[in-house]
C-alpha positions, 0 to 999 in steps of 0.5 A, a space after each residue: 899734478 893731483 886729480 883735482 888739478 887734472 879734472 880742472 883743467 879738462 873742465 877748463 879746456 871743454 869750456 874753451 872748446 865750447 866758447 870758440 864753437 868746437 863742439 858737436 851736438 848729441 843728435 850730431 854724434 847720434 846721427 854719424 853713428 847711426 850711419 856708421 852702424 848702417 854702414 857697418 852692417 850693409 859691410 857684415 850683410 855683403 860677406 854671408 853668402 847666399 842660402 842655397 836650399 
C-alpha cells in the first residue's frame, strides 16, 4: 500500500467515524485535558514537602 492509499483510507475511516457520531468536539478534549492537568498538579503539589523556616 502507497502513502496515498494509506492517507485515504484514514480519511475514509474519520468520515465513518464521524457519520456514526464517534467523535468528540475540540472544547470536549480541551475540557478532559484541563482536568487531566488540574488533576496532575493537585498530585505533583501533595509530594513537596512543606517549607520549614
Amino acid at each position: 500500500m502507497n502513502y496515498k492509499n494509506f492517507l485515504q483510507k484514514k480519511v475514509d475511516q474519520a468520515r465513518e467515524q464521524i457519520k456514526a457520531g464517534q467523535y468528540r468536539s475540540n472544547e470536549q478534549v480541551s475540557a478532559e485535558f484541563a482536568a487531566r492537568r488540574t488533576e496532575l498538579a493537585n498530585r505533583f503539589e501533595a509530594t513537596i514537602p512543606p517549607n520549614r523556616t
